[in-house]
BANU-899235 format. One line per field, with one value per atom (N, C-alpha, C, O, CB): atom name; x, y, z. Coordinates in nm, 3 decimals, padded with zeros to 5 digits. Glycine has a CB too. Example, Ala and Ser with C-alpha at 12.3 -4.5 7.8 and 13.67 -1.06 7.14 Angstrom:
# residues 2
name [N;CA;C;O;CB;N;CA;C;O;CB];
x [01.319;01.230;01.320;01.424;01.131;01.285;01.367;01.290;01.341;01.408];
y [-00.569;-00.450;-00.330;-00.332;-00.447;-00.225;-00.106;00.003;00.114;-00.060];
z [00.780;00.780;00.780;00.846;00.905;00.708;00.714;00.787;00.804;00.572];
***
This chain:
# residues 110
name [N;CA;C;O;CB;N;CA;C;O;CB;N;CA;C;O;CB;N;CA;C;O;CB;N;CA;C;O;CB;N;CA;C;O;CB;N;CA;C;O;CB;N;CA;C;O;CB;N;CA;C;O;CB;N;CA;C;O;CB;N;CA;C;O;CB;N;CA;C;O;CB;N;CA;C;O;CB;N;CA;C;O;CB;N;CA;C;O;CB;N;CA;C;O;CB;N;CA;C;O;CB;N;CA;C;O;CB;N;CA;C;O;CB;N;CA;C;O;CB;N;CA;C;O;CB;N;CA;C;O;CB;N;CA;C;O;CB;N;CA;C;O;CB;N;CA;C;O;CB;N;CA;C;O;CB;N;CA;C;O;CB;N;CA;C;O;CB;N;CA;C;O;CB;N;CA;C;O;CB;N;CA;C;O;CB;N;CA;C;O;CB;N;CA;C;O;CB;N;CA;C;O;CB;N;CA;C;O;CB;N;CA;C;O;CB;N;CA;C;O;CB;N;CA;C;O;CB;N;CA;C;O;CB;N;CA;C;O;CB;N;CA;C;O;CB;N;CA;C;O;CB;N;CA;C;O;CB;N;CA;C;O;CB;N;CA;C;O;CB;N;CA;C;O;CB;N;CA;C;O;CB;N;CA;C;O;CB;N;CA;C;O;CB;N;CA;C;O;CB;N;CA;C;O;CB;N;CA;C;O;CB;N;CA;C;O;CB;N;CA;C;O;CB;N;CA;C;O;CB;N;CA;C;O;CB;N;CA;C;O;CB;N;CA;C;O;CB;N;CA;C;O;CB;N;CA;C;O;CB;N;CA;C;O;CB;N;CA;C;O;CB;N;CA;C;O;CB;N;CA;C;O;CB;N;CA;C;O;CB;N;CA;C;O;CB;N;CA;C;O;CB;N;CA;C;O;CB;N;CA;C;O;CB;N;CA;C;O;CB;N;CA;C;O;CB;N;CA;C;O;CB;N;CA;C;O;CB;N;CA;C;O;CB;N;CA;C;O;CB;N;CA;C;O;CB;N;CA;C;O;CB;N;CA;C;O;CB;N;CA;C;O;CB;N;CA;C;O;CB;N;CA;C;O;CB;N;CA;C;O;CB;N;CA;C;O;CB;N;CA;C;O;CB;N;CA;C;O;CB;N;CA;C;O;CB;N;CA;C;O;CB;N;CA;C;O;CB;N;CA;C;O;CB;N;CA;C;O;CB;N;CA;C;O;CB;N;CA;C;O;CB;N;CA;C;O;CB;N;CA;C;O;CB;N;CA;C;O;CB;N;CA;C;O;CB;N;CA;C;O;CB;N;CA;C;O;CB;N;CA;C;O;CB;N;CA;C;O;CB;N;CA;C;O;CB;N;CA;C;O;CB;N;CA;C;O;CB;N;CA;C;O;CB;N;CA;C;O;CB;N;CA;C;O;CB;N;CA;C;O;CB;N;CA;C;O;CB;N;CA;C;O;CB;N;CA;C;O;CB];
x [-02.515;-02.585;-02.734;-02.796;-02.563;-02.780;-02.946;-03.039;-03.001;-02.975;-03.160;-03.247;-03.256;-03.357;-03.352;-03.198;-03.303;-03.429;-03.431;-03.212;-03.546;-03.658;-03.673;-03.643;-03.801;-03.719;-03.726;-03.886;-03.906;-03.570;-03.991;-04.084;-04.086;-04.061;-04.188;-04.125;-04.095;-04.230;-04.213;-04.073;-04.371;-04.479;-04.553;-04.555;-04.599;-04.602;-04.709;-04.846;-04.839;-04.637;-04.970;-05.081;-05.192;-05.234;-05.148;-05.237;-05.349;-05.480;-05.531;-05.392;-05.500;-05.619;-05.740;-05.842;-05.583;-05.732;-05.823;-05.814;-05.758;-05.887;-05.856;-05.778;-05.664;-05.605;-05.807;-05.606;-05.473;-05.402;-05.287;-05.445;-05.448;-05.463;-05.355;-05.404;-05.560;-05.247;-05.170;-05.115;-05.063;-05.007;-05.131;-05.105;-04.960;-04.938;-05.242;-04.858;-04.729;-04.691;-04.760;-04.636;-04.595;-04.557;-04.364;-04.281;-04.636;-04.355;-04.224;-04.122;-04.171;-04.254;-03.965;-03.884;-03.854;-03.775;-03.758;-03.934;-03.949;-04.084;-04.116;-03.841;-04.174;-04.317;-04.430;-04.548;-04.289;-04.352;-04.465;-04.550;-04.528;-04.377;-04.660;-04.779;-04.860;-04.820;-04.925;-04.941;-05.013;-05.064;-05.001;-04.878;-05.178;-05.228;-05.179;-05.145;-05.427;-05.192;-05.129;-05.219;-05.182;-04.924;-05.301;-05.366;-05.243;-05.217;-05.515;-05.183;-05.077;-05.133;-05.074;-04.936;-05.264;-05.317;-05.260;-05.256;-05.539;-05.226;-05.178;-05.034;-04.974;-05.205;-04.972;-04.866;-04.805;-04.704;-04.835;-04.930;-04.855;-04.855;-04.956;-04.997;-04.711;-04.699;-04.575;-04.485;-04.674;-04.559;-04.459;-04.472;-04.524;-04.361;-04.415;-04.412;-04.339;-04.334;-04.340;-04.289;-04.284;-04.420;-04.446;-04.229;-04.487;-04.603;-04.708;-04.806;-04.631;-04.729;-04.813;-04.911;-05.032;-04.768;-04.782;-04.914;-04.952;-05.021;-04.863;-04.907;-05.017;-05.131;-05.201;-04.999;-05.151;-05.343;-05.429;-05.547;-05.385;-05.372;-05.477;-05.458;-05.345;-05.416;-05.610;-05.601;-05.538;-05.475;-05.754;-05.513;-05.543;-05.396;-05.334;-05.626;-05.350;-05.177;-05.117;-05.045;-05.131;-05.151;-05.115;-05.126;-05.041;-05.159;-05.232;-05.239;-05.127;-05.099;-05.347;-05.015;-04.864;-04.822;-04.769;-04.782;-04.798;-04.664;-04.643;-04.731;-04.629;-04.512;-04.442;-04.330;-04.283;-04.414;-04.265;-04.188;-04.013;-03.982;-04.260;-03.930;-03.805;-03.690;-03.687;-03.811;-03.613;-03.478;-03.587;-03.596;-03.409;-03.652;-03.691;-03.798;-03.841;-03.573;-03.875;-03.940;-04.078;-04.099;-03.884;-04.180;-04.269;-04.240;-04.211;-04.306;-04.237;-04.207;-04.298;-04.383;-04.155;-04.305;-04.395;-04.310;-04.192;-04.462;-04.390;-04.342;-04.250;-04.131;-04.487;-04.276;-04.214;-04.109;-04.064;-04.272;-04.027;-03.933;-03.954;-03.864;-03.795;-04.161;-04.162;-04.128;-04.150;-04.295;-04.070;-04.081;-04.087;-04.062;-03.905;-04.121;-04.085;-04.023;-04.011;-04.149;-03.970;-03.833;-03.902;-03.980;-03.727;-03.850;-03.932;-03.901;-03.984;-03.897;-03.786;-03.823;-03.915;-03.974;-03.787;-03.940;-04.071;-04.171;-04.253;-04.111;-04.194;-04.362;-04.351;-04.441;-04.429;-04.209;-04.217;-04.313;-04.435;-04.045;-04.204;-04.272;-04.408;-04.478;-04.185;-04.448;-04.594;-04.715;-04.830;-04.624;-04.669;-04.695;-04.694;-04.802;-04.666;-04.606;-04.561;-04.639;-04.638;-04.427;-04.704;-04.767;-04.892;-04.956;-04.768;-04.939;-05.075;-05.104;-05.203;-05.109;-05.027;-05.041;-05.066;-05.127;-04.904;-05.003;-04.985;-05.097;-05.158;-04.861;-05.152;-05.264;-05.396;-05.501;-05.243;-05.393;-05.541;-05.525;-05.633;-05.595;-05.392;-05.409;-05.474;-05.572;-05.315;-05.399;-05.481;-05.608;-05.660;-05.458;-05.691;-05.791;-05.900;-06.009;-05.827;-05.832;-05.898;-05.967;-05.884;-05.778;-06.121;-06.115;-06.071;-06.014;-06.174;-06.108;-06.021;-06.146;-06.242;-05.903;-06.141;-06.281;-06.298;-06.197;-06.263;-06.375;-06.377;-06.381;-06.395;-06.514;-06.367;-06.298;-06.465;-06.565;-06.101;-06.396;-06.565;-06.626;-06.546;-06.569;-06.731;-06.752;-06.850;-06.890;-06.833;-06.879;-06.995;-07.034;-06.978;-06.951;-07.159;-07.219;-07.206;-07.254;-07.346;-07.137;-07.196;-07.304;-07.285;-07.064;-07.380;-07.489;-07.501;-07.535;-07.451;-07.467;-07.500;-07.346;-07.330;-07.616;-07.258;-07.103;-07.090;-07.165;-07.002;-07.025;-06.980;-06.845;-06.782;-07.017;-06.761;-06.639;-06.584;-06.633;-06.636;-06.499;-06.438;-06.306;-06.225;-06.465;-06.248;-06.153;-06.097;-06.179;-06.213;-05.979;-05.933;-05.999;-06.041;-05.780;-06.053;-06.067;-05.975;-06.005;-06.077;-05.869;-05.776;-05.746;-05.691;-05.625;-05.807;-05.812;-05.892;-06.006;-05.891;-05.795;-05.870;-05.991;-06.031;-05.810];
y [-07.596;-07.553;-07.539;-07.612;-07.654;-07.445;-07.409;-07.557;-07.626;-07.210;-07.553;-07.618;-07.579;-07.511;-07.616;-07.591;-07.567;-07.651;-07.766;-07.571;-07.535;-07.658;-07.651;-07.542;-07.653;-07.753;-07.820;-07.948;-08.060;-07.893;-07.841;-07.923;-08.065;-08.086;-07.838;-08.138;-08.323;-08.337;-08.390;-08.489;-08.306;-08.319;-08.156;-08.072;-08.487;-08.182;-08.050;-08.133;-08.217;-07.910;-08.090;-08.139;-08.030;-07.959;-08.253;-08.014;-07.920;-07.962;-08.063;-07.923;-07.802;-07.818;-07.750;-07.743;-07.753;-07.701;-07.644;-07.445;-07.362;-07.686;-07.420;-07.294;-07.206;-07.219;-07.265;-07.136;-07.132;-07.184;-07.143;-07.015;-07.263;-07.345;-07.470;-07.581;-07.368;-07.456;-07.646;-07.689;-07.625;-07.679;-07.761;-07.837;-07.883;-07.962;-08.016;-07.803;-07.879;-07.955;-07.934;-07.811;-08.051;-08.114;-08.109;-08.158;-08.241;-08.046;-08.010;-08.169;-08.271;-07.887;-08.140;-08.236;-08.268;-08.346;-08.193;-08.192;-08.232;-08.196;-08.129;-08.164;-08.284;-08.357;-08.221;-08.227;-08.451;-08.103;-07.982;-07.992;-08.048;-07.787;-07.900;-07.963;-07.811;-07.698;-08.094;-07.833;-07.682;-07.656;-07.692;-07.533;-07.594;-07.564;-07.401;-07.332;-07.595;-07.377;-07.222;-07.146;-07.179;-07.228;-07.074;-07.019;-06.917;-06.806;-06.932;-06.965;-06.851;-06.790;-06.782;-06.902;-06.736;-06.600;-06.461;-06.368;-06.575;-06.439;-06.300;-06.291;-06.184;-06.258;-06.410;-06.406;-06.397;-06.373;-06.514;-06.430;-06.399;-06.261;-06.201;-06.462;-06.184;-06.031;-06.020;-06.101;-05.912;-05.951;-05.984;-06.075;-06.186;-06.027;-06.004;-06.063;-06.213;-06.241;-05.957;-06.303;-06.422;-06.543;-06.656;-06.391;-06.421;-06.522;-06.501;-06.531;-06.525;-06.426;-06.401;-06.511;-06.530;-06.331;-06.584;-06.680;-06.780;-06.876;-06.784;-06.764;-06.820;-06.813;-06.900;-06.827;-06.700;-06.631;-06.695;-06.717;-06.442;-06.728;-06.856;-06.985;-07.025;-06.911;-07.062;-07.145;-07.250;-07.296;-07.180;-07.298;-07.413;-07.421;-07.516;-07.401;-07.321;-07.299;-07.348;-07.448;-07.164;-07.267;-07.296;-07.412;-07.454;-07.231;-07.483;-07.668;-07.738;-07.825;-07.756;-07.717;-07.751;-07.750;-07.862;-07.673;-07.699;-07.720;-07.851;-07.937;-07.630;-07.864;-07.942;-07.906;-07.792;-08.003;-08.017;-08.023;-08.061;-08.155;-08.132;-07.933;-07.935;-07.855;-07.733;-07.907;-07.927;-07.834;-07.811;-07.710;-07.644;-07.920;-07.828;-07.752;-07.721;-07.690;-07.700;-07.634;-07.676;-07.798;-07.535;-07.591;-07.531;-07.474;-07.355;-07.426;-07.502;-07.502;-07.462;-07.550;-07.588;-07.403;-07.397;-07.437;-07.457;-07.276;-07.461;-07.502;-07.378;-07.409;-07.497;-07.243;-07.102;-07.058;-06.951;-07.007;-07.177;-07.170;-07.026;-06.965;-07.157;-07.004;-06.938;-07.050;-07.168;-06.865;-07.000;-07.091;-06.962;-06.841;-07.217;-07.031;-06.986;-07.024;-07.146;-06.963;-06.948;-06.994;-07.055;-07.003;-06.859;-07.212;-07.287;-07.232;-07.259;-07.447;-07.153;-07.074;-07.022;-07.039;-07.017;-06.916;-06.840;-06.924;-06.879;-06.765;-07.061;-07.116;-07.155;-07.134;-07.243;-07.236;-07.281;-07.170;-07.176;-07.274;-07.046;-06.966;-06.919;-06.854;-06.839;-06.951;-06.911;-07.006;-06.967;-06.823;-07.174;-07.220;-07.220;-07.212;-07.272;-07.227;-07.213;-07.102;-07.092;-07.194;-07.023;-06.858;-06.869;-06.819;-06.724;-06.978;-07.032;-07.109;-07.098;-07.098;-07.182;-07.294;-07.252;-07.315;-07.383;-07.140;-07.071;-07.009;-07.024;-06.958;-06.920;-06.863;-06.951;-06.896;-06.816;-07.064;-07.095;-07.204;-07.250;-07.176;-07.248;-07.249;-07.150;-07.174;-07.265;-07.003;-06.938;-06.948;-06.952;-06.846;-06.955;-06.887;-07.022;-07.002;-06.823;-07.145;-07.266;-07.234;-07.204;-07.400;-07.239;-07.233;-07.327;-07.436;-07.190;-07.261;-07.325;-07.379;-07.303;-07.172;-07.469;-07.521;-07.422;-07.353;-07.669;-07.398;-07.277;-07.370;-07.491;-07.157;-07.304;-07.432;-07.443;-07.375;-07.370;-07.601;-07.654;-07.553;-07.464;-07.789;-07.536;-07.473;-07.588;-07.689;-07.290;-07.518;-07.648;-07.538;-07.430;-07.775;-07.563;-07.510;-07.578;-07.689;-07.500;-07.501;-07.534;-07.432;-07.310;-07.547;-07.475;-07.366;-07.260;-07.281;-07.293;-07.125;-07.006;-06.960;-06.849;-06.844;-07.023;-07.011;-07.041;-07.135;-07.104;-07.002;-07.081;-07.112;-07.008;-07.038;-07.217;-07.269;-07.257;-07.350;-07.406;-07.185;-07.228;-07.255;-07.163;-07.169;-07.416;-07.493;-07.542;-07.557;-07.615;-07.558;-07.596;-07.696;-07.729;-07.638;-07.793;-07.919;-08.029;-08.148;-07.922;-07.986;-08.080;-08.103;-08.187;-08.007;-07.999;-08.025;-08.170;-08.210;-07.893;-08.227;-08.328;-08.330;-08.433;-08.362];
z [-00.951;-01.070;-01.038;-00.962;-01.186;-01.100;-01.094;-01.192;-01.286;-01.202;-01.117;-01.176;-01.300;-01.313;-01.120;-01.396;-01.543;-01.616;-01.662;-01.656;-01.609;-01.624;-01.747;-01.797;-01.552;-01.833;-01.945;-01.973;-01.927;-01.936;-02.089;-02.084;-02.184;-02.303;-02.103;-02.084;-02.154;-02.223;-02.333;-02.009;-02.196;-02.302;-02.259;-02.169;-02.277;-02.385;-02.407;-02.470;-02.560;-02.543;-02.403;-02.485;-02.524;-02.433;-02.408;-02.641;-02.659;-02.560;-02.512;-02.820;-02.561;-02.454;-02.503;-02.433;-02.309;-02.621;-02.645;-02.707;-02.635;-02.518;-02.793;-02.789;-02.769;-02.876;-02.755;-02.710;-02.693;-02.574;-02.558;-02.706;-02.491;-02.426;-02.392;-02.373;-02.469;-02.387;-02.350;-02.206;-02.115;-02.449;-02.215;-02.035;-02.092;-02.184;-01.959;-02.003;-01.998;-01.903;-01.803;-02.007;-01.884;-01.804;-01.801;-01.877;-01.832;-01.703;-01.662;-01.606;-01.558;-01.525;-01.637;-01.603;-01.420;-01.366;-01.683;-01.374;-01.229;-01.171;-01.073;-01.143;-01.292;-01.240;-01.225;-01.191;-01.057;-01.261;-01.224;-01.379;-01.487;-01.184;-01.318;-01.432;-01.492;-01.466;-01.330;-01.547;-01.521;-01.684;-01.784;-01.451;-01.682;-01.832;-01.821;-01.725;-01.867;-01.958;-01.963;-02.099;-02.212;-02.000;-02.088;-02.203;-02.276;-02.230;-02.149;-02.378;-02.431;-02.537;-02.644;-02.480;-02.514;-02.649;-02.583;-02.664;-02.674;-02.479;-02.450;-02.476;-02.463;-02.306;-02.516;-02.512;-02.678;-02.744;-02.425;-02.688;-02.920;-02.934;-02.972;-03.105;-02.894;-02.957;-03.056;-03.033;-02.829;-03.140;-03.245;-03.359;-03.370;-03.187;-03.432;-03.568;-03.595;-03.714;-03.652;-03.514;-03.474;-03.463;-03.504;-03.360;-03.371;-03.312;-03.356;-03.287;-03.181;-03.523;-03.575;-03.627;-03.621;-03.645;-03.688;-03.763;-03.652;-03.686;-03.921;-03.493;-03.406;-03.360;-03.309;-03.340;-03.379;-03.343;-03.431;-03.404;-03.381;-03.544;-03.618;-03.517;-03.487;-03.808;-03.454;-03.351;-03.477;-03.382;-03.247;-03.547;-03.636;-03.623;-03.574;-03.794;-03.667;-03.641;-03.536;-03.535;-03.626;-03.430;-03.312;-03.260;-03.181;-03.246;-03.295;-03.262;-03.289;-03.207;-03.352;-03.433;-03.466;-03.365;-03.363;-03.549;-03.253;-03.206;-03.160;-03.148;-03.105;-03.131;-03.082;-02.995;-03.005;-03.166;-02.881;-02.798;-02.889;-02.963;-02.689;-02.836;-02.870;-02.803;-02.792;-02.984;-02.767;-02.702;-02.564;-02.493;-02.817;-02.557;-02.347;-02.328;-02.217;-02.277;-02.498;-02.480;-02.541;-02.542;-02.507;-02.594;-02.686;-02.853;-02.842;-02.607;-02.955;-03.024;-03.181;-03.193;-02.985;-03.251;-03.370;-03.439;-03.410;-03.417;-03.588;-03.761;-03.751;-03.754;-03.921;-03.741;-03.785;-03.754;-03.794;-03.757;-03.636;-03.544;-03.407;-03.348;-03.647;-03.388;-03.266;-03.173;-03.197;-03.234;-03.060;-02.925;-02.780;-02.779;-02.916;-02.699;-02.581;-02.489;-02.475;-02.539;-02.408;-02.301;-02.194;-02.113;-02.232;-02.206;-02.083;-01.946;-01.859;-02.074;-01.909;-01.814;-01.769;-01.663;-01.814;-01.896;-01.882;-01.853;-01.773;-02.000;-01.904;-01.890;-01.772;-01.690;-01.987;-01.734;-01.565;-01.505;-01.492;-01.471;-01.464;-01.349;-01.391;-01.313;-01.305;-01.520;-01.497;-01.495;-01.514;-01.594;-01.462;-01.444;-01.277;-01.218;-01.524;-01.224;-01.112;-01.031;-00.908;-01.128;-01.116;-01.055;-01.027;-00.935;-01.160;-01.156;-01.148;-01.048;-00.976;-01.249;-01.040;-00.964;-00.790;-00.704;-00.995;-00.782;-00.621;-00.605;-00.499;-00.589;-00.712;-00.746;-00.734;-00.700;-00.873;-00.757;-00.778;-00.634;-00.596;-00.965;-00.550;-00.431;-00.351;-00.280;-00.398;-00.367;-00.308;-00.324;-00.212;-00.319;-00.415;-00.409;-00.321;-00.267;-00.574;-00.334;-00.297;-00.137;-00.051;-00.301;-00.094;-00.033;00.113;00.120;-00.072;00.193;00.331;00.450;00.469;00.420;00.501;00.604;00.695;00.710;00.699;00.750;00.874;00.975;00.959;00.886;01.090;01.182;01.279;01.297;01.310;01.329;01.393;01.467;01.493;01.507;01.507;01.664;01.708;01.650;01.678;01.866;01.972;01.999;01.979;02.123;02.059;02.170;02.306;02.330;02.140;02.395;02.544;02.638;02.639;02.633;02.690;02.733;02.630;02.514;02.873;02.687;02.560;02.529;02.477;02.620;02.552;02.498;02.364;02.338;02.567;02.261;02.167;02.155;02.174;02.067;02.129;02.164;02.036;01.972;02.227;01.955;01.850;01.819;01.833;01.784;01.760;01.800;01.638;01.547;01.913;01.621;01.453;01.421;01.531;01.418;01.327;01.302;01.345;01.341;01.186;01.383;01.377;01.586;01.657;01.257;01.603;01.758;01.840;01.817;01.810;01.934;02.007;02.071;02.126;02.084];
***
């Protein structure tokens, strides 16, 4: 059987904004204002609204019975998360000088 992921807390973060926390420890904030389209997720673009939700059935949840498919938030949690690895930068590796040579070697070299 496939992993099915299922979020165990959700916390407001601020605007459209909530940090979920997934049933196998994955984590991740998720701004969902691009994601209110349809006449469902209307009365979420009011922020005041959108602060309601709550955690049910695995997921994200409003008063209005909107939700979203914790699928969906996994992998875009999961997208973020790869994403802002990437962008992390990376050490550039040592160099020496010997005479007028320059030697350049990983950090991790002896």
């Amino acid at each position: 059987m496939d992993f099915l992921p299922s979020v165990i807390r959700a916390k407001y973060e601020g605007g459209f904004r909530i940090h979920l926390t997934f049933n196998d420890s994955l984590q991740g904030t998720l701004d969902l204002q691009g994601w209110l389209e349809g006449p469902v997720f209307e009365p979420l673009k009011d922020p005041n609204y959108f602060q309601r939700f709550f955690v049910d059935g695995g997921t994200v949840v409003w008063p209005n019975g909107a939700d979203i498919a914790p699928e969906a938030l996994y992998d875009a949690v999961k997208l973020a998360a790869a994403a802002q690895h990437a962008l992390e930068p990376t050490a550039p590796p040592a160099t020496e000088r010997r005479g007028s040579a320059r030697i350049v070697r990983p950090l991790n070299a002896d």
